[in-house]
C-alpha positions, 0 to 999 in steps of 0.5 A: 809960872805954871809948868804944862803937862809935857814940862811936868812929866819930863821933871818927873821922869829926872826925879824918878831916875834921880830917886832910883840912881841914889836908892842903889846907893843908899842900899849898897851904903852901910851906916847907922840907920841905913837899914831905914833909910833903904826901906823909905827910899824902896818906898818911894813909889808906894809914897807917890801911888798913895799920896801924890806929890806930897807923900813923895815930898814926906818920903824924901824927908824920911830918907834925908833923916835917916842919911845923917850918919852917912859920911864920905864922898859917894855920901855926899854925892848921894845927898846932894841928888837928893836934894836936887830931886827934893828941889826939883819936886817943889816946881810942880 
């Protein structure tokens, strides 16, 4: 099923809020890695500006990768928000 134009722009607008809440996270998280992990998540947009939906869908992959020495419970939390905005993203 097709979204319309109003369904689409309202899961977009819970990706972005979800993508900025986890990206405070992600900076305010030091790990092995972080340092790239915040500069793709500080990217997002650029991603999104430049390649559409895809390159926002390649972006949240770069973050994912670089989160995989991220451990504890504000870890998980932050992954598994991401996972629901990459979710998310794959009905558009």
């Amino acid at each position: 099923m097709e979204m319309n134009e109003m369904e689409n722009n309202e899961y977009m607008r819970e990706i972005w809020d979800i993508l900025y809440a986890t990206r405070f996270e992600i900076i305010k998280g030091k790990f092995r890695n972080s340092v790239y992990a915040e500069t793709y998540a500080l990217n997002y947009a650029d991603a999104y500006a430049l390649y559409g939906v895809e390159g926002l869908r390649t972006q949240i992959l770069y973050v994912q990768c670089n989160l995989t020495h991220w451990h504890g419970k504000k870890a998980k939390e932050t992954k598994l928000q991401i996972i629901k905005a990459a979710e998310m993203l794959e009905l558009i």
